[in-house]
N, CA, C and O of each residue as an XYZ file, in Angstrom:
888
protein
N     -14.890     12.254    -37.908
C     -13.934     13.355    -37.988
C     -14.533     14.486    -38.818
O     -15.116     14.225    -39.870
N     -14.393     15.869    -38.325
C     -15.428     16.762    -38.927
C     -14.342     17.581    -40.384
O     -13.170     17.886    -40.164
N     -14.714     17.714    -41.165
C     -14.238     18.127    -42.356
C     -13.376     19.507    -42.356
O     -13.016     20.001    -43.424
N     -13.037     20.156    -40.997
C     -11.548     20.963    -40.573
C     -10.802     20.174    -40.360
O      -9.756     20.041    -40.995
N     -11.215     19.367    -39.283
C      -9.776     17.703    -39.363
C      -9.530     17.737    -40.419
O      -8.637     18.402    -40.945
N     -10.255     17.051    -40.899
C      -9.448     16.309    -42.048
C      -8.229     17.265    -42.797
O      -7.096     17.067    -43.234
N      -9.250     18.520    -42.659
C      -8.291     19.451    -44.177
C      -7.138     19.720    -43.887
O      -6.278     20.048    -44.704
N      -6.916     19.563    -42.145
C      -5.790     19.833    -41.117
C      -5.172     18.967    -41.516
O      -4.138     19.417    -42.011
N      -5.221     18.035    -41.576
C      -4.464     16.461    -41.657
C      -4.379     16.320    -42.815
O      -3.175     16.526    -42.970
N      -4.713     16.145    -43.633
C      -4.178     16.077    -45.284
C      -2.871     16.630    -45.880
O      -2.095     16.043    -46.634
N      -2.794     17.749    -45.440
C      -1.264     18.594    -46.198
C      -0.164     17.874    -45.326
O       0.853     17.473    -45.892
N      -0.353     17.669    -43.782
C       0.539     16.622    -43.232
C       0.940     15.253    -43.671
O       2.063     14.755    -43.748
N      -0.491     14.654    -43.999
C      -0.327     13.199    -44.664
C       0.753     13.503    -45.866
O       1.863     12.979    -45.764
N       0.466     14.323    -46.986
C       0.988     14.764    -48.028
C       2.632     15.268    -47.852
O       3.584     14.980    -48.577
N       2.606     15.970    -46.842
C       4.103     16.410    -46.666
C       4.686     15.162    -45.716
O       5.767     15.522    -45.248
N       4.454     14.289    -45.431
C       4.876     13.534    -45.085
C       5.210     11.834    -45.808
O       5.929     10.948    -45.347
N       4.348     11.841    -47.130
C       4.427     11.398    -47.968
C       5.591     11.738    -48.605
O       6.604     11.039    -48.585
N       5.496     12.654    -49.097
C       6.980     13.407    -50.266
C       8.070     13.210    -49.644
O       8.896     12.638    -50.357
N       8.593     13.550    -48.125
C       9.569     13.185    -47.195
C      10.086     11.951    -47.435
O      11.272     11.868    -47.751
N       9.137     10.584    -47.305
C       9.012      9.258    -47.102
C       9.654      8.908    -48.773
O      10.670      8.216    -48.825
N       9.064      9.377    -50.016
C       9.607      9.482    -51.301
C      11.004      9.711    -51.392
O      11.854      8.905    -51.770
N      11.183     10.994    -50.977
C      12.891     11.385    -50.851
C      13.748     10.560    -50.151
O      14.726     10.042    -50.690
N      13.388     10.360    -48.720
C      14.034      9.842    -48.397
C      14.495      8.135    -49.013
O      15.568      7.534    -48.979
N      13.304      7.803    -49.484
C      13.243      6.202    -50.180
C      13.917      6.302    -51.489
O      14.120      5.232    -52.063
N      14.340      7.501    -52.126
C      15.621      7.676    -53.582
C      16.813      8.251    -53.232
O      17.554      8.606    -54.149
N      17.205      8.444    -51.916
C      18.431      9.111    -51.625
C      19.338      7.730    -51.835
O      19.128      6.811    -51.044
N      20.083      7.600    -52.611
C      21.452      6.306    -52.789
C      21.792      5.714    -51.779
O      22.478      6.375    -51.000
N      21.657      5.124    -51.621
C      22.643      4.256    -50.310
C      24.447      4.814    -50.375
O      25.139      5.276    -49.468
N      24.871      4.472    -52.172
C      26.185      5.300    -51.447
C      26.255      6.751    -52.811
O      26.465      6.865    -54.018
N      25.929      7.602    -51.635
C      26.050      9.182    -52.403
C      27.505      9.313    -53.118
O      28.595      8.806    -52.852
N      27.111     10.117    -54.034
C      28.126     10.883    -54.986
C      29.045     11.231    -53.729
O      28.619     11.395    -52.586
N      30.563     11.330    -54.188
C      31.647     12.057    -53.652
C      32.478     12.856    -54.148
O      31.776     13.207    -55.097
N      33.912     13.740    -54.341
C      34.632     14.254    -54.477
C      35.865     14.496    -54.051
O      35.809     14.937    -52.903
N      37.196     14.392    -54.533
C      38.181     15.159    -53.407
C      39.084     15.876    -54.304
O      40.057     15.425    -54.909
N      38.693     16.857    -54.297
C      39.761     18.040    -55.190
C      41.084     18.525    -54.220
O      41.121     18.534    -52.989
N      42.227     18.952    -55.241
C      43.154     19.511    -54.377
C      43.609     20.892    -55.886
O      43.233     20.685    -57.040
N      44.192     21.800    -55.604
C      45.054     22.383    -56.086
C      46.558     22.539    -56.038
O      47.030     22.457    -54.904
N      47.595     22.789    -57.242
C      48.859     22.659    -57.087
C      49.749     23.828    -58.120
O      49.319     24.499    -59.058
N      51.135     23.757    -57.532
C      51.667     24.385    -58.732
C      51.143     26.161    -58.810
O      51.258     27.002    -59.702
N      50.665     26.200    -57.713
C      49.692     28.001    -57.775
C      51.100     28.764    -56.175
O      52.031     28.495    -55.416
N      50.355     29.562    -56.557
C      51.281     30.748    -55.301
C      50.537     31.840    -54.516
O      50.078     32.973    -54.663
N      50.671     30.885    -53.615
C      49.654     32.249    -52.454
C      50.321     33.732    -52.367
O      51.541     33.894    -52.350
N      49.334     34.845    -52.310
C      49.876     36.312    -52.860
C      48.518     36.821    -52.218
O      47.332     36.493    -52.239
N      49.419     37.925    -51.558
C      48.557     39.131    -51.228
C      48.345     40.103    -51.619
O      49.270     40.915    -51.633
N      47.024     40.494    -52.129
C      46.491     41.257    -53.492
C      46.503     42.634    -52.355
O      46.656     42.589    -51.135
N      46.253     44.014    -53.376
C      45.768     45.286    -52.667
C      44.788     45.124    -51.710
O      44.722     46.106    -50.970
N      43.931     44.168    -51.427
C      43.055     43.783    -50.667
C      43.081     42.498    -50.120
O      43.475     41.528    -50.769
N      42.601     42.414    -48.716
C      42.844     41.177    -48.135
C      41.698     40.223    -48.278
O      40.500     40.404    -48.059
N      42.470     38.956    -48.779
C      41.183     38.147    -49.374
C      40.732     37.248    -47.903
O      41.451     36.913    -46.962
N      39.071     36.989    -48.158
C      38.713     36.039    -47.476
C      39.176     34.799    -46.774
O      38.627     34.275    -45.805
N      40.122     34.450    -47.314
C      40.916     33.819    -46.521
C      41.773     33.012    -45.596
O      42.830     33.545    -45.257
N      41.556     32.058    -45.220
C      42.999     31.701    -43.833
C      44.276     32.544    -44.414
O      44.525     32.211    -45.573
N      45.060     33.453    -43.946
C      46.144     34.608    -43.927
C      45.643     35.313    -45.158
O      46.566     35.959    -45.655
N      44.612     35.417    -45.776
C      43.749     36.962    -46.217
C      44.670     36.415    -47.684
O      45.047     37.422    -48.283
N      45.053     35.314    -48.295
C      45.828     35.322    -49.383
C      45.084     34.403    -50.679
O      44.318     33.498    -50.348
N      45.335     34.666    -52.147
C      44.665     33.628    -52.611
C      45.556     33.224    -53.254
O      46.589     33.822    -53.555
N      45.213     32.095    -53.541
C      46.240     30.902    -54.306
C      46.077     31.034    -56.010
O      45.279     30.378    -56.681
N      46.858     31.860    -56.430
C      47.418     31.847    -57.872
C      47.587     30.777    -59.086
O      48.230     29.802    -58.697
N      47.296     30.710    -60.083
C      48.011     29.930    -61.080
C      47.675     28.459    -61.091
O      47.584     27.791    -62.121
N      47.505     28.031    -59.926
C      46.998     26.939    -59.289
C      45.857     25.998    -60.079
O      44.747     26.452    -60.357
N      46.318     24.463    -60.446
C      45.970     23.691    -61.786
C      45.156     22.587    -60.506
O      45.935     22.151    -59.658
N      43.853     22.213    -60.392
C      42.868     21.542    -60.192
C      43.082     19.705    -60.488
O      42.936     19.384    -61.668
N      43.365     18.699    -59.621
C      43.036     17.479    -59.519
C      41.977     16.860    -58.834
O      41.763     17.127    -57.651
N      41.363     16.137    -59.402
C      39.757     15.944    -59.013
C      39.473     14.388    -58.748
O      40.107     13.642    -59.495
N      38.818     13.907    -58.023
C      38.795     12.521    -58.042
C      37.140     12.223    -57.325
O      36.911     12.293    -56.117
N      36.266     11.937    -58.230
C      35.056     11.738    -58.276
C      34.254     10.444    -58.389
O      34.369      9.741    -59.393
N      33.481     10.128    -57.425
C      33.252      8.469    -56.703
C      31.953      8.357    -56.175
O      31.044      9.185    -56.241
N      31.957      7.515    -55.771
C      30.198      7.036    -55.093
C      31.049      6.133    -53.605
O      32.034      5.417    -53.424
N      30.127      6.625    -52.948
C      30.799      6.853    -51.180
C      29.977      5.564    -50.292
O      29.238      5.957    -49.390
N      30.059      4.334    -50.472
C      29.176      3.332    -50.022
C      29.949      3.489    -48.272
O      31.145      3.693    -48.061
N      29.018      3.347    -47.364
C      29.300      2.700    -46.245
C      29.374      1.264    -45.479
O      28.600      0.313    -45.587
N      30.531      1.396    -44.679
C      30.798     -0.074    -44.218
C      29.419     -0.933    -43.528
O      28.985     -2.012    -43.932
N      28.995     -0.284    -42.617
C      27.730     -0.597    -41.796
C      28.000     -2.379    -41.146
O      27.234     -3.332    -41.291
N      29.361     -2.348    -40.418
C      29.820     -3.243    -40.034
C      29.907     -4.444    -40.692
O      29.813     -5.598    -40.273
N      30.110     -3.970    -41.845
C      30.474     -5.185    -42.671
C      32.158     -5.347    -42.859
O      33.002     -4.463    -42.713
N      32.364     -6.772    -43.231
C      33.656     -7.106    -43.699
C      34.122     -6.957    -44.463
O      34.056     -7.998    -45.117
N      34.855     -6.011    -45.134
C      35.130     -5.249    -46.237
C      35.710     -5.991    -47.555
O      35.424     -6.105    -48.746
N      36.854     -6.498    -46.486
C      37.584     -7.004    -47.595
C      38.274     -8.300    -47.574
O      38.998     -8.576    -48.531
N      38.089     -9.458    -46.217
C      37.837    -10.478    -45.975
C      39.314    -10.924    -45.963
O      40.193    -10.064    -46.003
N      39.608    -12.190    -45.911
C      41.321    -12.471    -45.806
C      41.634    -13.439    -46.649
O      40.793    -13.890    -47.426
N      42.976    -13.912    -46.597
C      43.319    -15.137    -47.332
C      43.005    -15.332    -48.372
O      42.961    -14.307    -49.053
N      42.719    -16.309    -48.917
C      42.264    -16.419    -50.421
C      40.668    -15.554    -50.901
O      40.178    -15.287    -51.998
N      40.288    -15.352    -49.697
C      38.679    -14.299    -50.306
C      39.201    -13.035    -49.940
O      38.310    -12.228    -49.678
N      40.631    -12.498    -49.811
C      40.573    -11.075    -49.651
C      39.925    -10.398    -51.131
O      39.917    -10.829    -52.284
N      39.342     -9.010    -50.446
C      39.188     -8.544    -51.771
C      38.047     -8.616    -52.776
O      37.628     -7.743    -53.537
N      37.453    -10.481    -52.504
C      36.158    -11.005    -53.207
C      35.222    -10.372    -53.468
O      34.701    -10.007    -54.522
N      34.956    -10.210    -52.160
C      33.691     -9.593    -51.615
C      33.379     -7.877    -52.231
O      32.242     -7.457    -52.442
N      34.478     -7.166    -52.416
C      34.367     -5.922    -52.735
C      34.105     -6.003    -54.580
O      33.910     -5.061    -55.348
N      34.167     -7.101    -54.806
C      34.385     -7.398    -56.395
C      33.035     -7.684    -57.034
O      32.592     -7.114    -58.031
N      32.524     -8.503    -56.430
C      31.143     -9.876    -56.220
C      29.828     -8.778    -56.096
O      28.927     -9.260    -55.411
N      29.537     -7.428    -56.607
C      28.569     -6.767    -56.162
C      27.863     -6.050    -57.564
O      28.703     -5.792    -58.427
N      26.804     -5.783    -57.827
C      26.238     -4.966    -58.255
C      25.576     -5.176    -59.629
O      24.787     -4.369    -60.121
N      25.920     -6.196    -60.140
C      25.123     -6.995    -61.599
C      24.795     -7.992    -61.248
O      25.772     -8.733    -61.356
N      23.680     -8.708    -60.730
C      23.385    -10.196    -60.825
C      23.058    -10.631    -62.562
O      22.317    -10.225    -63.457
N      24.214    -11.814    -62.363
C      24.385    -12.662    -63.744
C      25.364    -12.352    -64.661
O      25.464    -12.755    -65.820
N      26.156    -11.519    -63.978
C      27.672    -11.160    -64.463
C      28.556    -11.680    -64.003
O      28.289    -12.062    -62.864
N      29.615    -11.928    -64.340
C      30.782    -12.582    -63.697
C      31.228    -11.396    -62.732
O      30.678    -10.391    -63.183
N      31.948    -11.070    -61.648
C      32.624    -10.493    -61.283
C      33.990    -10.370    -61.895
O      34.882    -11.132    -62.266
N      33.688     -8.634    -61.817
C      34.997     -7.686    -62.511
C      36.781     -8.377    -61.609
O      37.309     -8.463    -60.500
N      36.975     -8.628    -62.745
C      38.931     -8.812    -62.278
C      39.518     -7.964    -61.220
O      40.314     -8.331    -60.356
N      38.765     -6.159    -61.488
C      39.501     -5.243    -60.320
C      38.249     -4.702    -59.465
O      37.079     -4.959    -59.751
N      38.528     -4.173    -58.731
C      37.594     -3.139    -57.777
C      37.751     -1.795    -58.741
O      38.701     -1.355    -59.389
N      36.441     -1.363    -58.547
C      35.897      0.268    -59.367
C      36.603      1.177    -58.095
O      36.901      2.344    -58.350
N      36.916      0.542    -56.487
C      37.265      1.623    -56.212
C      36.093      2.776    -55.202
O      36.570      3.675    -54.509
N      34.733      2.558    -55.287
C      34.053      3.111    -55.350
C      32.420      2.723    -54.844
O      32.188      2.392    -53.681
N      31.624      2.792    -55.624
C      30.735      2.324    -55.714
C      29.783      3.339    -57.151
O      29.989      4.515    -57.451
N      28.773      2.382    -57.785
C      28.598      2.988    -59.117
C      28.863      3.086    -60.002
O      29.147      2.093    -60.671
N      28.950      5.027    -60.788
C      29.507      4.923    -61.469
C      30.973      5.126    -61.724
O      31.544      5.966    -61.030
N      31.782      4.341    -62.799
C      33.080      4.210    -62.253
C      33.772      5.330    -61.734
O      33.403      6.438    -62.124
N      35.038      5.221    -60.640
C      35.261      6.662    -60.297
C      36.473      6.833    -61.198
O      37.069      5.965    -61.836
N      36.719      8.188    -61.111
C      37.276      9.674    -62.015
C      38.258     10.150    -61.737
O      38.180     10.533    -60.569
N      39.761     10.489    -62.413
C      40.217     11.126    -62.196
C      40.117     12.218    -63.136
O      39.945     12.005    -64.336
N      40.218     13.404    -62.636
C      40.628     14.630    -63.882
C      41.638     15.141    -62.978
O      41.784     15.189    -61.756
N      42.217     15.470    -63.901
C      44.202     16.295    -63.539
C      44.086     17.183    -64.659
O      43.619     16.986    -65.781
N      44.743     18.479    -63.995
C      44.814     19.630    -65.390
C      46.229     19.860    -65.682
O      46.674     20.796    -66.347
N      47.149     18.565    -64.912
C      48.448     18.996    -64.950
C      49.216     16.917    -64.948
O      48.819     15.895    -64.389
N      49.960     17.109    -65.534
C      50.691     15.983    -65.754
C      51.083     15.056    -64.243
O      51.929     15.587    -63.524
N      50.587     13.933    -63.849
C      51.095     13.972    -62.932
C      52.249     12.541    -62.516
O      51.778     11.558    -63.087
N      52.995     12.312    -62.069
C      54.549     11.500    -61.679
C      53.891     10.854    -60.562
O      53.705     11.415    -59.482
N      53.424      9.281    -60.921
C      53.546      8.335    -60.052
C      54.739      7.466    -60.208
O      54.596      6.557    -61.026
N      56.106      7.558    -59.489
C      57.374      6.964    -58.950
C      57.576      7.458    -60.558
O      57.444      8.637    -60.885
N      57.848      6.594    -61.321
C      58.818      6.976    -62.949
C      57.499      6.404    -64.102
O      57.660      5.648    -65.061
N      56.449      6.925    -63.720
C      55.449      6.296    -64.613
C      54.966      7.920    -64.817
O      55.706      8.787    -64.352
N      53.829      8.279    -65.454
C      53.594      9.984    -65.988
C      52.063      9.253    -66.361
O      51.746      8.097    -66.641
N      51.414     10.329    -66.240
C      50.056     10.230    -66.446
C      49.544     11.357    -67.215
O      48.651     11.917    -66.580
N      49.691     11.705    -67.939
C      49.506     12.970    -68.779
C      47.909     13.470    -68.315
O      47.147     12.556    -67.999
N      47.524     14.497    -68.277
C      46.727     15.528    -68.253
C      45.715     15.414    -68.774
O      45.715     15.765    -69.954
N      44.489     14.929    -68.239
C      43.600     14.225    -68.668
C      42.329     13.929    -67.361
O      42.175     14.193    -66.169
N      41.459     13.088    -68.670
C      40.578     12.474    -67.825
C      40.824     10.654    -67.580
O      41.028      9.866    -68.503
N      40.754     10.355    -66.381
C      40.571      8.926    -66.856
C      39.864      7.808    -65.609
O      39.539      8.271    -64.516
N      39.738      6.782    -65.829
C      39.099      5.930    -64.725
C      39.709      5.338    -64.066
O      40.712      4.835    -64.572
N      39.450      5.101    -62.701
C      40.882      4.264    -61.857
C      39.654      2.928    -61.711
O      38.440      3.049    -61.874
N      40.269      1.912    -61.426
C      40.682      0.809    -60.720
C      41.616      0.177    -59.518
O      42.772      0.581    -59.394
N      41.215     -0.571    -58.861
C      42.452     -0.949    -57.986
C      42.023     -2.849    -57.747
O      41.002     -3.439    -57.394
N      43.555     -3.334    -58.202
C      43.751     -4.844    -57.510
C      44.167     -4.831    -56.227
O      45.140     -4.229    -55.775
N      43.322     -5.582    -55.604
C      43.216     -5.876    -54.340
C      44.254     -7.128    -53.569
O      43.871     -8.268    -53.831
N      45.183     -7.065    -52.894
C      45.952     -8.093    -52.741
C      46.234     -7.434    -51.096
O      46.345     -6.229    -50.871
N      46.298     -8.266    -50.293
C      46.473     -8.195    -48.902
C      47.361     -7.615    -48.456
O      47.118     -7.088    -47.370
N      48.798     -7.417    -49.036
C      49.744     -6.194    -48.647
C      49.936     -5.620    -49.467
O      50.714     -4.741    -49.095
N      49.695     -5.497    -50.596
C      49.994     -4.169    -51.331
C      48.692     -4.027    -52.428
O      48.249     -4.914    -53.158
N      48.274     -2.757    -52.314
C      47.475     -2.687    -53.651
C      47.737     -2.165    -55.030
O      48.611     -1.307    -54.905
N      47.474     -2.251    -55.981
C      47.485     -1.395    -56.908
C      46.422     -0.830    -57.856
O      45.351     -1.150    -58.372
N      47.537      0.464    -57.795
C      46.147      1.599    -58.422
C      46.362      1.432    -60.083
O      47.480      1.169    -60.527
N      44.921      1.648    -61.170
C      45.006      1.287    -62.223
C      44.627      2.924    -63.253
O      43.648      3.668    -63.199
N      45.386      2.963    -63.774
C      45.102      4.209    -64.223
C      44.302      3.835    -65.519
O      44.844      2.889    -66.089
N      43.177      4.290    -66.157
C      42.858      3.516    -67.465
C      42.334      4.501    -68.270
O      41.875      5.519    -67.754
N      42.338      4.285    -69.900
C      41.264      5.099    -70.337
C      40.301      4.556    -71.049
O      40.126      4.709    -72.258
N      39.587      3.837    -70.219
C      38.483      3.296    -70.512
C      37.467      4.711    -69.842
O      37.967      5.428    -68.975
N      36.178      4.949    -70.309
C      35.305      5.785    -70.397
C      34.356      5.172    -69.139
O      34.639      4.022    -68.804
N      33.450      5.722    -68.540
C      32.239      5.650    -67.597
C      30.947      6.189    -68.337
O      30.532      7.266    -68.764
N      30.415      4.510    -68.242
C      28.949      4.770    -68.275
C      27.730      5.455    -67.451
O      27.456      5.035    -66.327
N      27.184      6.261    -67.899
C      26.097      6.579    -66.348
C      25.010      5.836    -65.925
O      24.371      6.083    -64.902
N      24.753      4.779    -66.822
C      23.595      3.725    -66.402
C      24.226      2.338    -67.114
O      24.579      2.215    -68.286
N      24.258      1.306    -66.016
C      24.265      0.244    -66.713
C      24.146     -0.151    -68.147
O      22.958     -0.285    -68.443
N      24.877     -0.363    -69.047
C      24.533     -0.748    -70.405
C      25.437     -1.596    -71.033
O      26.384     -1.192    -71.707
N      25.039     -3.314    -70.729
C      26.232     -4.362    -71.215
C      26.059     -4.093    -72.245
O      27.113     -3.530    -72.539
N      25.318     -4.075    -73.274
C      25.620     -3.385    -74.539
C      26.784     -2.670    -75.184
O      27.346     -3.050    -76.211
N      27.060     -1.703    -74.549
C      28.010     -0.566    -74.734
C      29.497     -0.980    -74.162
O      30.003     -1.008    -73.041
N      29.955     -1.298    -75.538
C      31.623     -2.101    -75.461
C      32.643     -0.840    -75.732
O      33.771     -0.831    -76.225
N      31.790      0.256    -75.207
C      32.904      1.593    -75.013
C      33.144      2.277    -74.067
O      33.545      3.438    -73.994
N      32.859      1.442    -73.213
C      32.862      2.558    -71.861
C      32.475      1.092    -70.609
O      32.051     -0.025    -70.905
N      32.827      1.668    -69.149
C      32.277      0.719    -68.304
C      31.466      0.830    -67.493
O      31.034      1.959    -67.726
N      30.760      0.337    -66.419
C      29.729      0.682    -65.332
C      30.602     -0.251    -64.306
O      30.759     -1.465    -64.175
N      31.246      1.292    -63.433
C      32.234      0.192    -62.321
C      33.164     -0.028    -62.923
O      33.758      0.807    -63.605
N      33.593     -1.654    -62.736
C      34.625     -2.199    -63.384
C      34.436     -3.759    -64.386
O      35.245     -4.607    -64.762
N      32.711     -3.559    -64.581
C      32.282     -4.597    -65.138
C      32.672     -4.150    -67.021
O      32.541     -3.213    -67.807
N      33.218     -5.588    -66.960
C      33.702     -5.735    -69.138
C      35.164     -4.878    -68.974
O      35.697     -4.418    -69.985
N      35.972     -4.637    -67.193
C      37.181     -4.509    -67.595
C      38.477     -4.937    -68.238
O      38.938     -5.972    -67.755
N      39.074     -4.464    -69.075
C      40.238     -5.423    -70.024
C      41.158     -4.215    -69.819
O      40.686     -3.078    -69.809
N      42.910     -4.528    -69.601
C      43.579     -4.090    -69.328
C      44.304     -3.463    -70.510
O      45.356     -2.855    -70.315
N      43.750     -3.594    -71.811
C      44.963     -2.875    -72.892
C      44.429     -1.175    -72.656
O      45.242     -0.292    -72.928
N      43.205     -0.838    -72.204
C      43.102      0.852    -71.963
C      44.423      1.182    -70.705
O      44.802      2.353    -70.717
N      45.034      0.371    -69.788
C      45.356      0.728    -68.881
C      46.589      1.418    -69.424
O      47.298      0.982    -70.330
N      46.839      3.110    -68.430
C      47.546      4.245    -68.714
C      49.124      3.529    -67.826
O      50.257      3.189    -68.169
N      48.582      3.567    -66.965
C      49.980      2.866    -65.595
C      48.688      2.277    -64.570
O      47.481      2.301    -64.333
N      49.876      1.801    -64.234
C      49.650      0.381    -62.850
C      50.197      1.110    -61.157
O      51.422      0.988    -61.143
N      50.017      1.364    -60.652
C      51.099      2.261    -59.546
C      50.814      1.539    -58.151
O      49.629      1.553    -57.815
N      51.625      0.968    -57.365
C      51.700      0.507    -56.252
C      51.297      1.030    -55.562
O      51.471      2.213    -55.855
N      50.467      0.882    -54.149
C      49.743      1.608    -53.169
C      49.869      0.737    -51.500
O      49.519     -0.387    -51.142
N      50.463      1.756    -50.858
C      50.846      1.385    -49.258
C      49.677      0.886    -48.909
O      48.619      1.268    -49.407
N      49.791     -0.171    -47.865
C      48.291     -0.095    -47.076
C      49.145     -0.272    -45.234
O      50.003     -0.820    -44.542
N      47.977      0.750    -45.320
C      48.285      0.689    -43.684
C      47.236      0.318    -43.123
O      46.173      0.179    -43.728
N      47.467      0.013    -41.335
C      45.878      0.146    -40.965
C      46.011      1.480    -39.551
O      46.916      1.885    -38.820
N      44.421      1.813    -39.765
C      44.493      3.073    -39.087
C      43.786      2.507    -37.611
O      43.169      1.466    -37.386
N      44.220      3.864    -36.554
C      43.873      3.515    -35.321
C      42.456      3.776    -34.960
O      41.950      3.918    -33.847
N      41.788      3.817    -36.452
C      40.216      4.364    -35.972
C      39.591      3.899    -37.293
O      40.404      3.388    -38.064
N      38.132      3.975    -37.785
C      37.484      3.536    -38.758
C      36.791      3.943    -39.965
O      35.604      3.624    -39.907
N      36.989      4.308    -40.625
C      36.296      5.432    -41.528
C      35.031      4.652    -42.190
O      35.252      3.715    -42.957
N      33.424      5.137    -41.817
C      32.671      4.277    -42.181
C      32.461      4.323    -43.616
O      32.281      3.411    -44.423
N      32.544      6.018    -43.812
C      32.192      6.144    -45.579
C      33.175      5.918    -46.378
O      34.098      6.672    -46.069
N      33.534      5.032    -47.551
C      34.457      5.127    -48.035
C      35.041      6.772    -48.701
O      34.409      7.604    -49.352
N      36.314      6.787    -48.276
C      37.052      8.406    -48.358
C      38.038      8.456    -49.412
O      39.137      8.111    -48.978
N      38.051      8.808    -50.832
C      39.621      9.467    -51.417
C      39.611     10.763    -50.703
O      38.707     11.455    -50.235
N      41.098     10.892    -50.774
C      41.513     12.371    -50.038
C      42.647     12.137    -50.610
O      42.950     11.071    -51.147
N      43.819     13.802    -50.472
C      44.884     14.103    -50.725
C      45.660     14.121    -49.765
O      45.430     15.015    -48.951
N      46.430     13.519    -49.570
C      47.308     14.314    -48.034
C      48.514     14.087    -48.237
O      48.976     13.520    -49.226
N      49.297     14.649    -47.024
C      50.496     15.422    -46.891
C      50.938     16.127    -48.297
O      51.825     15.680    -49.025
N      50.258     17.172    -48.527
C      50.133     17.796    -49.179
C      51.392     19.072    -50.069
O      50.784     20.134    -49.941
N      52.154     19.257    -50.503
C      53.102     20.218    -50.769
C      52.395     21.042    -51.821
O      51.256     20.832    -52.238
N      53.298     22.101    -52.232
C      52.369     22.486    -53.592
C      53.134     22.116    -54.729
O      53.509     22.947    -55.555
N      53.382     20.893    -54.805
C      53.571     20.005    -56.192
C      53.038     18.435    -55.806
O      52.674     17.531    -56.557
N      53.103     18.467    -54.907
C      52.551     16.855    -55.040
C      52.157     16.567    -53.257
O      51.884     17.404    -52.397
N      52.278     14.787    -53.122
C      51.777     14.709    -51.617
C      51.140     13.000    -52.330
O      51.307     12.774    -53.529
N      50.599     12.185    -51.620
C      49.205     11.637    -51.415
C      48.379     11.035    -52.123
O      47.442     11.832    -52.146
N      48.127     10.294    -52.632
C      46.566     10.099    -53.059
C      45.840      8.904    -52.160
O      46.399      7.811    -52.067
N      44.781      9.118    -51.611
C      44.590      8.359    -50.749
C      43.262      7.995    -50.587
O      42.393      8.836    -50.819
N      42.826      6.338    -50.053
C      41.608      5.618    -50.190
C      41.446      5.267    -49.131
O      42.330      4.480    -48.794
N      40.424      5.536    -48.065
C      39.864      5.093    -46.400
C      38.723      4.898    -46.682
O      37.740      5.434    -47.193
N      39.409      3.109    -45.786
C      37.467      2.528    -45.803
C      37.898      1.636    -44.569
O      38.955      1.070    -44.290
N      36.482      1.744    -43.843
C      37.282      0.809    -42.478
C      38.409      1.384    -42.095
O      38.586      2.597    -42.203
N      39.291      0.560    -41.603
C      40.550      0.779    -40.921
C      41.421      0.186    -42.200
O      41.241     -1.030    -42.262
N      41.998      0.498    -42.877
C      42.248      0.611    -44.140
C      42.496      2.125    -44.894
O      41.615      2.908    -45.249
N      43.875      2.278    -45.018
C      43.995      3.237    -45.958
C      45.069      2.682    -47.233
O      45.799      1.882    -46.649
N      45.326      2.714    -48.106
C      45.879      2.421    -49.229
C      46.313      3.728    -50.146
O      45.392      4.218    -50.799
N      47.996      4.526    -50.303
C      48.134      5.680    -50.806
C      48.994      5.233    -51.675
O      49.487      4.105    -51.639
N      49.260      6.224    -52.639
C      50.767      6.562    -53.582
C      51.042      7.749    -53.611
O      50.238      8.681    -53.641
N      52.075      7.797    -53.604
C      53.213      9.056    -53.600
C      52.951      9.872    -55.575
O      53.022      9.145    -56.566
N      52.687     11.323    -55.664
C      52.478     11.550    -56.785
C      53.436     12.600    -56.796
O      53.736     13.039    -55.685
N      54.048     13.165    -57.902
C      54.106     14.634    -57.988
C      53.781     15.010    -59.037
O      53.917     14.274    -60.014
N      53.298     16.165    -59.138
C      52.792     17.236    -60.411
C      53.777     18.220    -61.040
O      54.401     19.082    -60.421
N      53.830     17.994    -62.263
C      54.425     18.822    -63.237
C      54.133     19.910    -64.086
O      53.077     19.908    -64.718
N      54.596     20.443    -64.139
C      54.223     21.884    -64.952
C      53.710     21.438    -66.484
O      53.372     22.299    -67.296
């Protein structure tokens, strides 16, 4: 091969290397998000804003719910009978016991931030940051409100905070809140929080994985 080959072929080898790198550190389950706004008032300024009906939403206080997005990849999620649930539990420390609840997620534990008080049935969650959990039980789930802290790297060490839901203990827990489960007529591969049926005080909070959704009814307070 005469020494233009090669020089041809080298920056390819190389850029095709770095590709092969990236692609070999991208997470299996990526960071997620599902923000909503509430409590604000759409208004049409001297100028028409960007828009759907040219209006922007006012006053309007930010709920955030921040996660790691694992996919099903035809797996059995959450299994039946006495192993419902197991399986989603049983993951991610070899030589740990498995955590009592599901993180919910995958990683690091997921997040709520609320900039506004929010009303699950007659329970209140004050305005804050905090970590959810959920017990897994075949018809009903429940969501765990806690203020236990998130670690960003594994560290059994650190008896102040968690990774997931590993070294969870229930005296941080804020409220406990019941959660519908339905099953849907289609499959959601990535695991999904979302908000829906939405008002501008409340609506929704909602978890799709598989054919599986699991919600609670919230409203937001001033």
């Amino acid at each position: 091969m005469t020494r233009k080959a090669m020089a041809a072929i080298v920056p390819l080898l190389a850029t095709g290397a770095l590709v092969f790198a990236q692609a070999g550190t991208r997470p299996m389950s990526p960071d997620g998000a599902a923000q909503v706004q509430v409590l604000g008032k759409w208004t049409k300024g001297q100028r028409p804003a960007f828009t759907l009906g040219r209006e922007n939403y006012l006053g309007g206080k930010w709920i955030e719910i921040t996660y790691g997005r694992p996919l099903q990849r035809e797996r059995d999620l959450f299994g039946s009978g006495e192993n419902y649930g197991k399986a989603a539990l049983d993951v991610g420390a070899p030589g740990f016991p498995a955590p009592p609840v599901w993180r919910a997620g995958a990683n690091v534990t997921t997040r709520l931030k609320t900039e506004v008080p929010l009303m699950f049935g007659d329970k209140t969650v004050p305005a804050g940051e905090y970590s959810l959990f959920i017990i897994l039980k075949p018809s009903q789930w429940t969501l765990i409100v806690s203020n236990w802290a998130a670690q960003q790297k594994f560290d059994p060490q650190d008896k102040t905070a968690l990774w997931g839901a590993y070294g969870y203990t229930a005296e941080k827990d804020v409220a406990r809140i019941p959660m519908k489960v339905d099953t849907l007529p289609f499959a959601i591969d990535q695991l999904t929080w979302s908000f829906v049926d939405m008002t501008n005080d409340g609506g929704r909070m909602a978890l799709m994985w598989g054919k599986t959704m699991a919600s609670t009814p919230f409203k937001a307070r001033q």
